[in-house]
N, CA, C and O of each residue as an XYZ file, in Angstrom:
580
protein
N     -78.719    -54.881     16.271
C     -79.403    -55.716     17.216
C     -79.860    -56.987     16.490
O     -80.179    -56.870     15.306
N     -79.900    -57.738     16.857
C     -80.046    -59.378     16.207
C     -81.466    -59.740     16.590
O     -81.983    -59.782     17.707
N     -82.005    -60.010     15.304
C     -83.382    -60.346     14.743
C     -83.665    -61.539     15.871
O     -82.747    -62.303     16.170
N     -84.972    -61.660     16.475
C     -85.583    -62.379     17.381
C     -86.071    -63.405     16.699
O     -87.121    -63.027     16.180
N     -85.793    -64.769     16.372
C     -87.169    -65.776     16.337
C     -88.297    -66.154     16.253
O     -88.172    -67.363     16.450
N     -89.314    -65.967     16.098
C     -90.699    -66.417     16.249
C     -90.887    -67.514     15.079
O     -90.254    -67.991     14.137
N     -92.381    -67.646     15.832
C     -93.000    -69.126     14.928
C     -92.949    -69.006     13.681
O     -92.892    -70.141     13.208
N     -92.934    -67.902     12.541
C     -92.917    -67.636     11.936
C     -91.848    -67.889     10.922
O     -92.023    -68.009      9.710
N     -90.465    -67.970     11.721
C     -89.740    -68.157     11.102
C     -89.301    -69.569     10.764
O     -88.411    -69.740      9.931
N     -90.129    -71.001     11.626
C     -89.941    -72.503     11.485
C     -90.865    -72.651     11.138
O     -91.076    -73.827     11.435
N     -92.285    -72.042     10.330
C     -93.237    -72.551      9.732
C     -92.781    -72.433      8.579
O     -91.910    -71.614      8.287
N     -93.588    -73.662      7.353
C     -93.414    -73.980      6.200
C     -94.272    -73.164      5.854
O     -95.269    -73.089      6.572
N     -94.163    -72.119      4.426
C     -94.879    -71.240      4.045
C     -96.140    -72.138      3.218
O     -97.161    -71.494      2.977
N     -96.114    -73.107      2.926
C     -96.922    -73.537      1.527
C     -97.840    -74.437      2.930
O     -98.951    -73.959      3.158
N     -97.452    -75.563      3.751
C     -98.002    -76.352      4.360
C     -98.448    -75.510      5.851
O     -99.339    -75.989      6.553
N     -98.098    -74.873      6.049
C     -98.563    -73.881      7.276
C     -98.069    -75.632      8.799
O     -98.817    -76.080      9.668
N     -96.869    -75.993      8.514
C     -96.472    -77.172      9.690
C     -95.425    -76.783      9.513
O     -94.938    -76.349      8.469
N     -94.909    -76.915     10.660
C     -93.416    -76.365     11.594
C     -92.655    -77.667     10.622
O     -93.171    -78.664     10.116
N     -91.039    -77.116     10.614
C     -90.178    -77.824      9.675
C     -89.107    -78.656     10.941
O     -88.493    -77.883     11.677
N     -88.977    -79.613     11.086
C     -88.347    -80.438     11.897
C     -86.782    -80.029     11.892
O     -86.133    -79.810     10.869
N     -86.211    -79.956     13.430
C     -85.093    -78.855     13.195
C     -84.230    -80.396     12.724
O     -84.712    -81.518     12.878
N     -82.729    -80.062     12.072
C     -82.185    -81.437     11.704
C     -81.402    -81.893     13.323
O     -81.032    -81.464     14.416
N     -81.511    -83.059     12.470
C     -80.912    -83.967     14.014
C     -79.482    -83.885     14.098
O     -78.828    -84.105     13.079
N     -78.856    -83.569     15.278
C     -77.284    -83.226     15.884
C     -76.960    -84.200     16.185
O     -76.588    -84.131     17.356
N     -76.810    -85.712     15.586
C     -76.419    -86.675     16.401
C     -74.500    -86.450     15.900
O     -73.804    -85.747     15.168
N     -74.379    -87.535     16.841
C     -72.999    -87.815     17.175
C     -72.420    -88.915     16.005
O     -72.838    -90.030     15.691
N     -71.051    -87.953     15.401
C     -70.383    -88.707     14.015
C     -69.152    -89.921     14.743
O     -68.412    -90.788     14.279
N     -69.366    -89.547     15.685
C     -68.427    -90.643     16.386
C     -68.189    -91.908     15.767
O     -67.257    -92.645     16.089
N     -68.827    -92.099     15.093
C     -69.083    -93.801     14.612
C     -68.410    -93.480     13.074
O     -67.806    -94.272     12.351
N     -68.623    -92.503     12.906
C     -67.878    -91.496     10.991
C     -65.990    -91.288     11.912
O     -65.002    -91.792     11.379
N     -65.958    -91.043     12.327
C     -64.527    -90.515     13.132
C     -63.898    -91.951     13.170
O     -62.985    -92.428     12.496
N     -64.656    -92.485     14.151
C     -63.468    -94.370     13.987
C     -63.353    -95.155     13.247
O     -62.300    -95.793     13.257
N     -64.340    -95.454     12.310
C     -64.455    -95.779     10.778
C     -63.106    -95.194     10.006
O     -62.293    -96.043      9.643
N     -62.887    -94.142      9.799
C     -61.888    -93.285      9.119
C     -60.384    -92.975     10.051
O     -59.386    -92.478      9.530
N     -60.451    -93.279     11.144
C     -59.478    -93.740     12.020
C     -58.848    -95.210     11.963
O     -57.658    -95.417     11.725
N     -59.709    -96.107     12.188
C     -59.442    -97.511     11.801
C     -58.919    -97.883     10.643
O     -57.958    -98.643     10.526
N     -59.756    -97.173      9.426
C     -59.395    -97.876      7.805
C     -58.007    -96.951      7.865
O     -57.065    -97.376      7.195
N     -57.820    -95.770      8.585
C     -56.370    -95.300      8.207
C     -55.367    -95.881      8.050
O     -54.688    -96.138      7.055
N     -55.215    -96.263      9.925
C     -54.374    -97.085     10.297
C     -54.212    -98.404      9.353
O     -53.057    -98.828      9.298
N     -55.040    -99.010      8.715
C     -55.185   -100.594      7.846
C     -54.260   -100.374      7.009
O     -53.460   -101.288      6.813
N     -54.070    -98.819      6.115
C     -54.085    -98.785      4.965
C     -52.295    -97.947      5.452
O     -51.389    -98.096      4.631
N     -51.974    -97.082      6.872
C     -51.134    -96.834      7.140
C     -50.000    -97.898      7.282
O     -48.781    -97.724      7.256
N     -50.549    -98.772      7.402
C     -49.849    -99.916      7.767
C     -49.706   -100.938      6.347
O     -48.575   -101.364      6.114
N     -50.302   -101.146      5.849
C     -50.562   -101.870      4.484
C     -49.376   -101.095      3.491
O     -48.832   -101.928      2.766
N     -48.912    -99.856      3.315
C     -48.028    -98.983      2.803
C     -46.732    -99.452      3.298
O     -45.807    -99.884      2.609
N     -46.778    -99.293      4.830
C     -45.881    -99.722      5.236
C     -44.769   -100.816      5.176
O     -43.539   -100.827      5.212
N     -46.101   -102.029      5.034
C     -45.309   -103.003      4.562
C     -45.209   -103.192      3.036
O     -44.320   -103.968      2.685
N     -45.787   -102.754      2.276
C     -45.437   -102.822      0.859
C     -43.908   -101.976      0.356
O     -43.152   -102.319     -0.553
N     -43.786   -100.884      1.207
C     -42.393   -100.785      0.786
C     -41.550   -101.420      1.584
O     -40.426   -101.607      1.120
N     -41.772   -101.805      2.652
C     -40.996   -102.859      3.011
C     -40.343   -104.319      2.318
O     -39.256   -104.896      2.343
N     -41.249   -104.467      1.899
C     -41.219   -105.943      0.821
C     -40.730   -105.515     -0.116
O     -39.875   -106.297     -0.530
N     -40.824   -104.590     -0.740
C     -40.462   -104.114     -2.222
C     -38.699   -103.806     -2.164
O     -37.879   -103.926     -3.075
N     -38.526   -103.434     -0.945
C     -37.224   -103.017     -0.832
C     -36.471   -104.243     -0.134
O     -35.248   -104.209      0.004
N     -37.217   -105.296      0.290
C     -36.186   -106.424      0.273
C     -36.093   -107.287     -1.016
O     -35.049   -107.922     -1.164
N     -36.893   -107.370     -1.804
C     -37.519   -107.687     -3.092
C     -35.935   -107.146     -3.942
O     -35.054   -107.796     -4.505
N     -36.135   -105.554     -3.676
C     -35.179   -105.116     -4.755
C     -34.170   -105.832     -4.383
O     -33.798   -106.672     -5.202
N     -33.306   -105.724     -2.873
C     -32.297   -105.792     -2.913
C     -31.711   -107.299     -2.906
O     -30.561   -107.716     -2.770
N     -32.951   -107.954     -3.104
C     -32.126   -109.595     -3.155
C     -32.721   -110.507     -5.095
O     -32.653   -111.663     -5.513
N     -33.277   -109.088     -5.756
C     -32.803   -109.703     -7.337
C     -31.728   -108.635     -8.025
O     -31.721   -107.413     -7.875
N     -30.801   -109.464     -8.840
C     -29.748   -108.654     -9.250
C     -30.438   -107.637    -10.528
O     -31.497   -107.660    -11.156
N     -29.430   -106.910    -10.525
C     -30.169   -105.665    -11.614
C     -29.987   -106.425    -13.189
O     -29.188   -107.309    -13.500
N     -30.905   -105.822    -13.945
C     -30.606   -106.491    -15.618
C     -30.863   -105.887    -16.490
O     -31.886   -105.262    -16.213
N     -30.415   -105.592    -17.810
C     -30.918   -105.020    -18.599
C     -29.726   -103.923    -19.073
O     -29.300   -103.263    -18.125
N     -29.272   -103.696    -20.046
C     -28.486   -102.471    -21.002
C     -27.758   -101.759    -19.555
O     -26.533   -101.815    -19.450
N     -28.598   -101.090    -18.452
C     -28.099   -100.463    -17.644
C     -27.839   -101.227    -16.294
O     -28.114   -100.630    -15.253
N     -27.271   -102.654    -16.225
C     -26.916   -102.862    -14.795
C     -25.754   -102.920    -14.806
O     -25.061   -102.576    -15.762
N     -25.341   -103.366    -13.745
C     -24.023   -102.732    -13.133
C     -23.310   -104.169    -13.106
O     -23.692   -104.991    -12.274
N     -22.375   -104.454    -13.923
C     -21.493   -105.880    -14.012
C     -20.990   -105.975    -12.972
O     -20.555   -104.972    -12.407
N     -20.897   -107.308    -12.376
C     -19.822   -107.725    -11.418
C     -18.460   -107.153    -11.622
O     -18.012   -107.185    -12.769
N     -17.769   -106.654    -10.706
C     -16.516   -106.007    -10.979
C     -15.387   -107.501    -11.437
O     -15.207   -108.637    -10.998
N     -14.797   -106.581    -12.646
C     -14.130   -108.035    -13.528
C     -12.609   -107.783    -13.313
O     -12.385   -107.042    -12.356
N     -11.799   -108.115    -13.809
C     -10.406   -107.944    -13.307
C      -9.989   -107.180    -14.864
O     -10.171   -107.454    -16.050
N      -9.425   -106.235    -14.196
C      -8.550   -104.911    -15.071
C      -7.926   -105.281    -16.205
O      -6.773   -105.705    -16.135
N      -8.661   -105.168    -17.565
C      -7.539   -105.447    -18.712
C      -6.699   -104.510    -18.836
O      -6.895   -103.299    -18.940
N      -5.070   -105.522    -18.812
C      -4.097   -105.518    -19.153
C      -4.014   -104.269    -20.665
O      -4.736   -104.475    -21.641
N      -3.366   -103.446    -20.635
C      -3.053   -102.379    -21.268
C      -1.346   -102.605    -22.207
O      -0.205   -102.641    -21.746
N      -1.789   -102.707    -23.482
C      -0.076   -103.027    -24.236
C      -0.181   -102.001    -25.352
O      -1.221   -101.671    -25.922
N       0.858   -101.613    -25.546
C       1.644   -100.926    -26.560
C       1.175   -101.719    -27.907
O       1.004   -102.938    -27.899
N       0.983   -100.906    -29.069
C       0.478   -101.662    -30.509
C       2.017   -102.517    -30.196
O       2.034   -103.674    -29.776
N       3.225   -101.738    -30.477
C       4.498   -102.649    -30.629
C       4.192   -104.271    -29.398
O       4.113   -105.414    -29.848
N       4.086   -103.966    -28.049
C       3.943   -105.102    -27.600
C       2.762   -105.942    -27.739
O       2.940   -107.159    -27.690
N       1.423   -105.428    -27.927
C       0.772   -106.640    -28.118
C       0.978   -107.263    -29.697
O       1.361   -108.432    -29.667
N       0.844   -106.850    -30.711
C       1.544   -107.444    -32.013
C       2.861   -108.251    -31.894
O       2.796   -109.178    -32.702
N       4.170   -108.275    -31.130
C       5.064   -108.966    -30.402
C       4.572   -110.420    -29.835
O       5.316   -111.398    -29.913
N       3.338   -110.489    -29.291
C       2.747   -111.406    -28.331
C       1.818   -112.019    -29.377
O       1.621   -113.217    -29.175
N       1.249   -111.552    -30.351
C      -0.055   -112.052    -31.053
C       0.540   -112.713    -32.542
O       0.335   -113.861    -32.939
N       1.340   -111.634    -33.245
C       2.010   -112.228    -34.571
C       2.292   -113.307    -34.824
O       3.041   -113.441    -33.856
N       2.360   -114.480    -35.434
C       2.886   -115.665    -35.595
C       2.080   -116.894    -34.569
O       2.364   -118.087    -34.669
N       1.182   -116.433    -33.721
C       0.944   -117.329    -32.965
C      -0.514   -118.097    -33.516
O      -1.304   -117.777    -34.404
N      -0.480   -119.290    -32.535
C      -1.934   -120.130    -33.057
C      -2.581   -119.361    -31.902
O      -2.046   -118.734    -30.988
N      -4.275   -119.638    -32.269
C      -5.067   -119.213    -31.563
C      -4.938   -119.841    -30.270
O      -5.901   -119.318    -29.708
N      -4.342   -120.705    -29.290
C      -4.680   -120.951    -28.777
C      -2.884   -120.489    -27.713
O      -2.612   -120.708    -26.532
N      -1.996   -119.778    -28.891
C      -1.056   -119.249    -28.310
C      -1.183   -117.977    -27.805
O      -0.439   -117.545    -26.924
N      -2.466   -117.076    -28.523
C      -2.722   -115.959    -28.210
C      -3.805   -115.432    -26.937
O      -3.850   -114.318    -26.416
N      -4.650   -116.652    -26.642
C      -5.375   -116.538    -25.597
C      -4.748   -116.858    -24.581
O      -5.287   -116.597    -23.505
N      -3.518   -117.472    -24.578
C      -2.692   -117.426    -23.570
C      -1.846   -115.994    -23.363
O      -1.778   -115.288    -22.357
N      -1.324   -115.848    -24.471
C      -0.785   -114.370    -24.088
C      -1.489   -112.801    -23.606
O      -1.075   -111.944    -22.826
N      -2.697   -112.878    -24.433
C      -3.243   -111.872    -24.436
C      -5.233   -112.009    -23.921
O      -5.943   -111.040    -23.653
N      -5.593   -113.199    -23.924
C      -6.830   -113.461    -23.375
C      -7.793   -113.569    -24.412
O      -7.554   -112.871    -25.398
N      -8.628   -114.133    -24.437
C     -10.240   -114.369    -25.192
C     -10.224   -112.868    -26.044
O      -9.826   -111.769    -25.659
N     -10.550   -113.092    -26.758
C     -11.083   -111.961    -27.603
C     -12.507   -111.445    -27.277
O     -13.328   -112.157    -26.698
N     -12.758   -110.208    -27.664
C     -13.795   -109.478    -27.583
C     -15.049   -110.026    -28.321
O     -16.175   -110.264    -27.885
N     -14.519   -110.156    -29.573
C     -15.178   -110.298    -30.747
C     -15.020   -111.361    -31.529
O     -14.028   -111.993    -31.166
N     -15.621   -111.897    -32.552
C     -14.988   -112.816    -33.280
C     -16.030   -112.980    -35.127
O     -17.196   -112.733    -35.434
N     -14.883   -113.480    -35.876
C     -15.733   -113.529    -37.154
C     -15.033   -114.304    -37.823
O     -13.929   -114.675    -37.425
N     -15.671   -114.764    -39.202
C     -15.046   -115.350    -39.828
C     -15.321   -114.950    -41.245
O     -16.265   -114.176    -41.405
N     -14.516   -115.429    -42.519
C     -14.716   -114.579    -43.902
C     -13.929   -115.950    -44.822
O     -12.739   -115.886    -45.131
N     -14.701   -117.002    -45.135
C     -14.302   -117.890    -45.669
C     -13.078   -118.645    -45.248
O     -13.418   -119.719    -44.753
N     -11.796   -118.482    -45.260
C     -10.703   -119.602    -44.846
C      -9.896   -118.223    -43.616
O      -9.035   -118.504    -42.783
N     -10.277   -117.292    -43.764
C      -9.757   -116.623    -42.422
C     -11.035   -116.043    -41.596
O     -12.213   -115.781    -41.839
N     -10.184   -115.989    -40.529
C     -10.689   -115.451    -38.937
C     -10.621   -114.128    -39.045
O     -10.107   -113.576    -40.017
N     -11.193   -113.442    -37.942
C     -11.048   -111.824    -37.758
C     -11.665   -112.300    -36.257
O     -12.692   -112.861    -35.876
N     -10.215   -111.650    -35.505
C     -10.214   -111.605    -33.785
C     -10.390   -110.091    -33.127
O      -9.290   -109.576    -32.930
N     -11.119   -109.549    -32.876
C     -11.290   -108.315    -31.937
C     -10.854   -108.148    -30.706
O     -11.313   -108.941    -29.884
N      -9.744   -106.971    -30.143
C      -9.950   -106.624    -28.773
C      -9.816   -105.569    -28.536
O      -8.952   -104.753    -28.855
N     -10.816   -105.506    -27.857
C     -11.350   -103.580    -27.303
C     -10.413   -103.248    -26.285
O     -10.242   -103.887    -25.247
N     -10.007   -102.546    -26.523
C      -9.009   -101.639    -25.014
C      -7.988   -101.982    -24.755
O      -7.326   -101.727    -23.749
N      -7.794   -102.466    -25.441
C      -6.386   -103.168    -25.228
C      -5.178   -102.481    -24.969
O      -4.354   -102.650    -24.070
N      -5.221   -101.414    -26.216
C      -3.896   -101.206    -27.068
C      -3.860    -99.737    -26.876
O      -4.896    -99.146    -26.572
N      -2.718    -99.097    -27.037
C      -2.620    -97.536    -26.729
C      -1.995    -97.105    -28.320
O      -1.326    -97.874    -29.010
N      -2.302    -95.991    -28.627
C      -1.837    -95.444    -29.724
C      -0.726    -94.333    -29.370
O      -0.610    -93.314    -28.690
N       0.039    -95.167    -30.267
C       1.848    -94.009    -29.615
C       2.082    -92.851    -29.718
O       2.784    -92.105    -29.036
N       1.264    -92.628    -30.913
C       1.104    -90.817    -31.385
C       0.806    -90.015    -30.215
O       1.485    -89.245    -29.535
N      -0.916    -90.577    -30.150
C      -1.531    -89.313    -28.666
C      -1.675    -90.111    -27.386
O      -2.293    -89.622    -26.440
N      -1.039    -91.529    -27.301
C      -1.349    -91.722    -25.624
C      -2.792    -92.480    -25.878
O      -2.888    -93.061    -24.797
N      -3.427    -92.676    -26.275
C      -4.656    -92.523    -26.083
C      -5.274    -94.372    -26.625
O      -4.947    -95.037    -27.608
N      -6.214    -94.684    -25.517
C      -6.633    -96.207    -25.863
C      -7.164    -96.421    -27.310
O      -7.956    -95.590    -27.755
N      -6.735    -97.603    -28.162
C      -7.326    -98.061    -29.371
C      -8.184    -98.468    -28.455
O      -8.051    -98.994    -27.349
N     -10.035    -97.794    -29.771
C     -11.035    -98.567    -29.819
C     -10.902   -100.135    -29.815
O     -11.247   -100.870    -28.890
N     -10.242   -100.585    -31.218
C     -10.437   -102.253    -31.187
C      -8.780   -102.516    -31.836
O      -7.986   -101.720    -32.340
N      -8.723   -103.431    -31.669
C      -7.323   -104.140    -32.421
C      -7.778   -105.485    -32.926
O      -8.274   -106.324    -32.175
N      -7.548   -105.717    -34.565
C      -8.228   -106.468    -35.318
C      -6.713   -107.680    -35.398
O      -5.558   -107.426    -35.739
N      -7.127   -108.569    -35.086
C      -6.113   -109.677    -35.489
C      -6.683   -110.338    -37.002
O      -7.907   -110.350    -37.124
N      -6.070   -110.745    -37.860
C      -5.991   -111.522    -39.177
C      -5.309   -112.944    -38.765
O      -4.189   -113.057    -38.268
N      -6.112   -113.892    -39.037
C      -5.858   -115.367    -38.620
C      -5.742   -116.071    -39.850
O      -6.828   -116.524    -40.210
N      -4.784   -116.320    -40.627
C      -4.905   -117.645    -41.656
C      -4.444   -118.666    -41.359
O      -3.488   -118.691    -40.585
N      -4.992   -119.845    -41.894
C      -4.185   -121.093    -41.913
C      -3.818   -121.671    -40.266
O      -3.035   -122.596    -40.049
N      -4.445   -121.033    -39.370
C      -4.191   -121.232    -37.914
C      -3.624   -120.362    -37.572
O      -4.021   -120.228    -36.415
N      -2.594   -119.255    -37.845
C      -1.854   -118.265    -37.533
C      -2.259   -116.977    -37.065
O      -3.479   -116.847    -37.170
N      -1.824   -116.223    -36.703
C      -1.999   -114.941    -36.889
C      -1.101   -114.036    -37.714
O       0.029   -113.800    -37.285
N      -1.605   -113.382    -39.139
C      -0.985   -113.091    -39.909
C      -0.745   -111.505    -40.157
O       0.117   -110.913    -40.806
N      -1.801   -111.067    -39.419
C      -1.735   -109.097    -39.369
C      -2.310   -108.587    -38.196
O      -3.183   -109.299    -37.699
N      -2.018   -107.437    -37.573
C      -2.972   -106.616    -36.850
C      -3.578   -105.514    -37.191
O      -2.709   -104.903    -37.813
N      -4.526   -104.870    -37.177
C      -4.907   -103.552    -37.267
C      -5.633   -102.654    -36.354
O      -6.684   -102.901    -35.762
N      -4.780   -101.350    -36.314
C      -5.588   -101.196    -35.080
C      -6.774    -99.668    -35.337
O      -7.552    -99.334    -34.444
């Protein structure tokens, strides 16, 4: 059976004065406050990835990992044919035949010309890393691959 009420139980033991029951007002004003700033901040999200994602997609990517403009397919030769095309020629016979070099150096009165991918190795099929041209005197005097 459930304990009854009396005065006894809203009097202050020390002050012998009734304890003021708390006030039930209405949070209504706590509810649209936290309704309103939602929406601000629902919306504020909203457009931040919005922007961010037109942002991304109109600067190009950079750095070690972006993605190069697609370039046109180097040409693939046999050690026998590109040495055929490069041997004996001036530098400016070989960028016609075979294109810009990769790489480039120099070692007192000769050149050293690099090109990556070029070249296939006859043994296993398989792409040379680099193919080293030897340039003296204007020429091209060796390859190595």
């Amino acid at each position: 059976m459930p304990r009854r009420r009396d005065d006894e139980d809203e009097r202050d033991d020390n002050s012998g004065e009734y304890e003021r029951p708390a006030k039930k007002g209405s949070l209504l004003w706590l509810w649209l406050l936290l309704g309103i700033g939602g929406a601000f901040a629902l919306v504020g999200v909203v457009v931040a990835v919005g922007l961010a994602g037109w942002l991304m997609a109109k600067v190009p990517p950079a750095g070690p990992n972006a993605v190069a403009p697609p370039q046109q397919a180097k040409r693939q030769y046999t050690r026998d044919e590109f040495k055929a095309r490069v041997v004996g020629k001036t530098e400016a016979e070989v960028i016609a035949a075979v294109g810009k070099p990769s790489q480039t150096s120099d070692s007192g009165a000769t050149r050293y010309w690099y090109y990556e991918e070029v070249t296939t190795d006859p043994a296993t099929g398989k792409i040379d890393y680099r193919a080293q041209l030897v340039i003296e005197r204007g020429k091209v005097t060796g390859v190595s691959y």
